[in-house]
SEKOL-142955 format. One record per residue (C-alpha): x, y, z. Coordinates in steps of 0.001 Angstrom, whole numbers, padded with zeros to 6 digits, always signed. Layout:
<nodes>
XYZ/...
</nodes>
This chain:
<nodes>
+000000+000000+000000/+002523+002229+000666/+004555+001068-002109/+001614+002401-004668/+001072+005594-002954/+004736+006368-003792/+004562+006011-007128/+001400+007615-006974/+002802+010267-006120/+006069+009959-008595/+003793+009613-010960/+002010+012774-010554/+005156+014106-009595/+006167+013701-013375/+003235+014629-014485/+003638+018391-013122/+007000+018145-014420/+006139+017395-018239/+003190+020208-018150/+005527+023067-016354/+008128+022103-019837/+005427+022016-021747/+004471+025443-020488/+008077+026528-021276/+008909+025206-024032/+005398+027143-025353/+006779+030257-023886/+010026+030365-025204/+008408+029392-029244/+005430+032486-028582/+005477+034188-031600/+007155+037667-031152/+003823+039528-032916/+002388+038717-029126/+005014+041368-027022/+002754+044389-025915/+002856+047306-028519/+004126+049356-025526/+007589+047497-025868/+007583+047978-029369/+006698+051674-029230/+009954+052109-027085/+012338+050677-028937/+011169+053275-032210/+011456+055847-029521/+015381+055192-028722/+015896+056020-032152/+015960+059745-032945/+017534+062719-034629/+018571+066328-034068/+016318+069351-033759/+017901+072256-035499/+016632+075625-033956/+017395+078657-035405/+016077+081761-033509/+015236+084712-035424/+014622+087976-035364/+012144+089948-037630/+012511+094005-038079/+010842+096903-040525/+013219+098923-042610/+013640+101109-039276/+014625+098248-037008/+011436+097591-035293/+010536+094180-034012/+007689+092868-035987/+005647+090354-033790/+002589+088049-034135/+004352+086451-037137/+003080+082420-037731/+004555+080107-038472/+003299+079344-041573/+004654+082644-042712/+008264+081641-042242/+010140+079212-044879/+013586+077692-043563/+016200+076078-046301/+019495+073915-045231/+022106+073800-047838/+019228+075133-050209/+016160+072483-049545/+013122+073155-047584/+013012+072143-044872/+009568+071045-042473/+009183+073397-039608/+008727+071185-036573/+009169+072972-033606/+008050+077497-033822/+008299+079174-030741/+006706+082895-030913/+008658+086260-029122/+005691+085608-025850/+007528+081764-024771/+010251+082112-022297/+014335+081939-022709/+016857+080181-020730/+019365+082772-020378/+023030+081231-018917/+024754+084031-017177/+028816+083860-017298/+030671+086048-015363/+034045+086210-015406/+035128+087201-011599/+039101+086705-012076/+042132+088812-010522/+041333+091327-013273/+037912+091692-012244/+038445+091813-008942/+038243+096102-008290/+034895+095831-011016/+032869+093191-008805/+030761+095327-007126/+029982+096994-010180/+029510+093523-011949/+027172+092620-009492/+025019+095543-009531/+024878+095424-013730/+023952+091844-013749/+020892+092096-010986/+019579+094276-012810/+019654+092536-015823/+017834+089862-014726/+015268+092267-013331/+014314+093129-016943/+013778+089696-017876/+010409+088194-018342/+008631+086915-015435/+009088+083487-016293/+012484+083625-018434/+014635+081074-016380/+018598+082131-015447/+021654+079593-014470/+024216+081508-013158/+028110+080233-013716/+031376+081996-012579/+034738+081303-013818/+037950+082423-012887/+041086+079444-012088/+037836+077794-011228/+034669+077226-012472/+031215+077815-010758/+027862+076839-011204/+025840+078955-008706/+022299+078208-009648/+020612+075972-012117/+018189+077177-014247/+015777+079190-012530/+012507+081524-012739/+012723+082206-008911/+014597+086091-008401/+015451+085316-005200/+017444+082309-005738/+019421+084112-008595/+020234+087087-007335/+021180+084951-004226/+023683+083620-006723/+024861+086732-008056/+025583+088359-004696/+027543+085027-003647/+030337+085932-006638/+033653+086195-005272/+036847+086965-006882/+039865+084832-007998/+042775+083941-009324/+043186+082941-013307/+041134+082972-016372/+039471+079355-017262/+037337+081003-020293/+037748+078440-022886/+036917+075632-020256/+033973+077528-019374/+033100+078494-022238/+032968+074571-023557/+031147+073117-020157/+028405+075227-020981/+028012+074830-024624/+029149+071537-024801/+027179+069452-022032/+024839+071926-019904/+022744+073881-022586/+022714+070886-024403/+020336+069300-021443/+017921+072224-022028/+015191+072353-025078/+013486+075509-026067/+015187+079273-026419/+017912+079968-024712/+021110+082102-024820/+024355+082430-023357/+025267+086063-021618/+029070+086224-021495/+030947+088956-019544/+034468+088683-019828/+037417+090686-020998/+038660+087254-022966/+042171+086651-022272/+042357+082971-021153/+045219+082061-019177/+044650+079006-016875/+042278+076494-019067/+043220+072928-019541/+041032+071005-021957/+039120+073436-023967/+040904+075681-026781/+040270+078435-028650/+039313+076486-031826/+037757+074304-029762/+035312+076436-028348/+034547+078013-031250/+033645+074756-032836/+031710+074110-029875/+029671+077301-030841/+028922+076208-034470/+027025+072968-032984/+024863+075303-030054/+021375+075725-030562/+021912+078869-028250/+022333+082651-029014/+025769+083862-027227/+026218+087368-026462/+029616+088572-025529/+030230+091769-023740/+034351+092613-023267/+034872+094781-020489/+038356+096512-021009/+041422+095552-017621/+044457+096506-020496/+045378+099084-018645/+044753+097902-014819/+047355+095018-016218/+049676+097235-017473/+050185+098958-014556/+051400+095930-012415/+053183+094310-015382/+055001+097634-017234/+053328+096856-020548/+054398+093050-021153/+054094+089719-020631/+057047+088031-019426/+057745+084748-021566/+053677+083251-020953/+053425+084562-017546/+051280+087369-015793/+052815+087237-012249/+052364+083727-011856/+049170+083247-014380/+049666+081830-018003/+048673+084156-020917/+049634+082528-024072/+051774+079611-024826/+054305+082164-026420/+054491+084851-023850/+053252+087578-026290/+052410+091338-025915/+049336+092195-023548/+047987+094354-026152/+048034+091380-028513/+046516+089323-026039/+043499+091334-025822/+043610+091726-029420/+042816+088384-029892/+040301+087501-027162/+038492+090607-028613/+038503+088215-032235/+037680+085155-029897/+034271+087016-028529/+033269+088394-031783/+033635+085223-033457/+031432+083166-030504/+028469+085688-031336/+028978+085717-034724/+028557+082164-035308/+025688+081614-033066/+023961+085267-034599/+024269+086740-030940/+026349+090272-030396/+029353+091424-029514/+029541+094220-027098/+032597+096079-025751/+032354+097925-022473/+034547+100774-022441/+033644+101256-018756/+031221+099487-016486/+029131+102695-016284/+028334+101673-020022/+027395+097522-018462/+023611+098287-017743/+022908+099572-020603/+024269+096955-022654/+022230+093957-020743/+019475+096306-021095/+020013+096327-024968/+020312+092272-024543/+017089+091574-022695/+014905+093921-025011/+016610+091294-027679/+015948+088454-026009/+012339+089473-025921/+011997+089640-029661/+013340+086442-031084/+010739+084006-032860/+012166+080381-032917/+012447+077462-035621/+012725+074229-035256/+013582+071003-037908/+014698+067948-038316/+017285+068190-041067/+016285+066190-044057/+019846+065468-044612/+021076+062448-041898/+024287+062103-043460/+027193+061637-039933/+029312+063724-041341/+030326+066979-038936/+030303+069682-042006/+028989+073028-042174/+025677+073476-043555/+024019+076599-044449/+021149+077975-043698/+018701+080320-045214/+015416+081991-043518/+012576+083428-045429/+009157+085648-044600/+006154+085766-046262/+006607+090016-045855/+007941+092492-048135/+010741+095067-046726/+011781+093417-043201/+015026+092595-042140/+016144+088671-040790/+018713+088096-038292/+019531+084721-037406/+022623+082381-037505/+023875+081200-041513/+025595+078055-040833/+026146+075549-038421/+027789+072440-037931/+025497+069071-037458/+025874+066919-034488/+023402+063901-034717/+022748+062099-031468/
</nodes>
């Protein structure tokens, strides 16, 4: 008797055993037409391109901003074929505005003023225009993250302290290279700096400025002029590539070329990204110039499209805007470099 119940129970045993295969096996052959659209949803998804925006700005033949344009009305080209607007922003949706200040030995008399100049910049912002707030000098700073909240900004603004060394190019690359990047919609890079790098270690100036060609970001650069506050501790030169103990160039060359050529490097930053360059032959002159920025900011329609050409290859392509309006004037950036992702 108890002989029979174990096999009984071997024998159901066995049983369970060839239905839970059975089961498997039936699993493992289920035709793949049966996984949850979800899942295949997802994987189409993972697969995307670049969005090319291209703010632009619209004026009369006496350089007044012409709003409540549509988008229909606008035609963009790339390398001279249409292209199909995607993504149009109108002058009333908000900016991300990245605020660099440069807060390094030569800045260090100017901060107050700095301070003061860039407050009130962001006080003529729109209400809900969003500021991040970086300083560089040996070091670099990110003091607040992308923000509509005042308080928390000018927080930032009043925590800038002064330093040692010039890391422009590094700065210059960390935003435009990975943080903007993060960040879709409008946005624009406010740069005050009088250029002269000395104390970078990655980024270049050729670097940079290729960095620029692939931002979907306005930059506008505004030189402030410490020539002659240099001068007077260093009697007119550099000694071979130093500035008491600070790098200038990796030749050691002439102060005045020095600033000659970060005043190229700025130019060149808003040039290819159809910002402005400003130079600020005193601070006195600071407030007005992020005043002339903001009212800028304010009238900038944006494009957006997803190129038609996918080829990988990192060239310059060029791009043309049109309006369906007789006798206005376009301002927007003429080339750029792709980047797929």
């Amino acid at each position: 008797m108890r002989l029979e119940l174990n096999l009984g129970a071997v024998a159901r045993s066995l049983g369970l055993i060839i239905f839970l295969g059975s089961s498997i096996v039936a699993v493992a052959q289920a035709p793949k037409s049966r996984q949850p659209v979800e899942d295949q949803d997802a994987d189409v998804i993972k697969v995307s391109t670049t969005l090319v925006t291209v703010p632009v700005s619209v004026t009369d033949r006496n350089g007044r901003f012409i709003a409540d344009l549509q988008q229909d009305q606008f035609h963009i080209f790339e390398d001279g074929v249409e292209q199909r607007i995607a993504f149009f922003e109108n002058a009333e949706q908000p900016f991300t505005i990245a605020l660099m200040l440069d807060v390094s030995d030569s800045a260090k008399e100017k901060l107050a003023q700095i301070k003061s100049a860039a407050t009130a910049f962001v006080g003529e912002l729109k209400e809900n225009d969003r500021v991040m707030v970086m300083s560089f000098d040996m070091n670099i700073t990110v003091l607040c993250n992308p923000t509509s909240d005042r308080k928390l900004v000018t927080s930032a603004i009043d925590r800038l302290r002064a330093g040692g060394g010039t890391s422009l190019y590094d700065a210059v690359d960390l935003m435009a290279a990975r943080q903007l990047k993060k960040i879709r919609g409008r946005k624009a890079i406010v740069l005050f700096t009088d250029g002269v790098d000395t104390t970078s270690k990655s980024a270049t100036y050729e670097s940079t400025l290729r960095a620029a060609e692939e931002l979907d970001a306005l930059i506008y650069s505004i030189q402030y002029d410490t020539l002659n506050d240099v001068e007077r501790n260093q009697n007119g030169t550099v000694p071979p590539g130093e500035i008491g103990n600070q790098v200038v160039t990796p030749r050691g060359e002439p102060l005045s070329l020095a600033y000659r050529r970060a005043g190229l490097y700025l130019q060149a930053l808003s040039e290819k990204t159809a910002g402005r360059f400003y130079s600020a032959a005193g601070l006195n002159y600071l407030k007005g110039i992020f005043s002339r920025i903001a009212a800028e900011l304010r009238e900038q329609y944006s494009l957006g499209y997803y190129p038609s050409n996918k080829s990988a290859d990192k060239k310059k392509r060029v791009v043309r805007v049109r309006v369906n309006m007789a006798n206005v004037a376009l301002h927007y950036r003429r080339s750029y470099i792709y980047s797929p992702r």
